[in-house]
N, C-alpha and C positions, 0 to 999 in steps of 0.2 A: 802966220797963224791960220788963215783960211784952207792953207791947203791941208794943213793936220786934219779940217772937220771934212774936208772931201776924202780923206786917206781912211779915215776913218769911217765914213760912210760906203766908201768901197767896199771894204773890209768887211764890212755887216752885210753887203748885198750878197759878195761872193758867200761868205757863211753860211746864209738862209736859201741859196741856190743848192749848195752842197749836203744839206739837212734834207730839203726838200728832195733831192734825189737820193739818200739811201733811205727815208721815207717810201721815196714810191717801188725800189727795189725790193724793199719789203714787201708792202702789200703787194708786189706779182711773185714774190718766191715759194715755191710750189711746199705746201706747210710739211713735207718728208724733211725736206731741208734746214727749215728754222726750226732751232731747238726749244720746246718748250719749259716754263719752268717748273712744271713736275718734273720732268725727266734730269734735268739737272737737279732739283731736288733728290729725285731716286737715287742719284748718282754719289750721292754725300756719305761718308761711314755712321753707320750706325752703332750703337752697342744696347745689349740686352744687360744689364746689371738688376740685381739682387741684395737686399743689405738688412739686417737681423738689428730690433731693437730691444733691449732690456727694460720691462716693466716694473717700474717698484709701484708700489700703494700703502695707503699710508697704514697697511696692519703688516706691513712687513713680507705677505707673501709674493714673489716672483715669476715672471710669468716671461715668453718674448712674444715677439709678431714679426710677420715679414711683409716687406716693401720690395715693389719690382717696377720696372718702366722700362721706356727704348729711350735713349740719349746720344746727343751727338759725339759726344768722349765721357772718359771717365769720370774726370775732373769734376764735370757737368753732376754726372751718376751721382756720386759722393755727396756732394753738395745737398742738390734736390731730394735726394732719399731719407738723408739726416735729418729735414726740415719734415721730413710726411710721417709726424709719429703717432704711429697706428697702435700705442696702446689703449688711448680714451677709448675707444670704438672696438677694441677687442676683449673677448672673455676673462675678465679676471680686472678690467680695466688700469686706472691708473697712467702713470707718465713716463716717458722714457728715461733712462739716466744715463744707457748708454747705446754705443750705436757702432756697428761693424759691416764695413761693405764685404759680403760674402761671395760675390764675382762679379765681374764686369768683361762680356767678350764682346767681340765681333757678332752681329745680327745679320746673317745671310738670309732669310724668312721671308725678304722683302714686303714685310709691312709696314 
């Protein structure tokens, strides 16, 4: 049994040696080379989506409003768009009743 805790403390030396040295390859790798995580963020697909909501109120008359953002897929678009409903806050006010994603592309614009 003693020798399992010497195996074992081996083990954790060699580890924190090995940590410690791509630790300090890091701190001297010339920052061209280490990628940062903007850039790999930059790197992510974007999309520009668009999505139209239907305003009822309660005299009956009919109105819509539009919802836009950047998303990282559609899926996303659809979801979040359907939840931003921009009738309270638009002319003619009222609530949504319904809801249509009107496009979702690819966002080259890199913003």
């Amino acid at each position: 049994m003693h020798s399992v805790y010497k195996s074992a403390a081996a083990a954790a030396l060699i580890a924190g040696g090995l940590v410690q040295s791509s630790l300090a390859g890091l701190a001297t790798a010339p920052w061209s080379q280490a990628p940062s995580f903007a850039a790999r963020l930059a790197q992510l697909p974007r999309y520009s989506a668009s999505g139209l909501h239907q305003c009822g109120t309660a005299n009956g008359a009919g109105h819509s409003c539009v919802v836009t953002g950047l998303f990282s897929d559609c899926n996303e678009a659809t979801s979040a768009l359907r939840t931003r409903d921009c009738c309270p806050t638009s002319t003619g006010g009222g609530t949504s009743t319904a809801f249509t994603l009107t496009y979702c592309i690819p966002d080259y614009s890199g913003r």
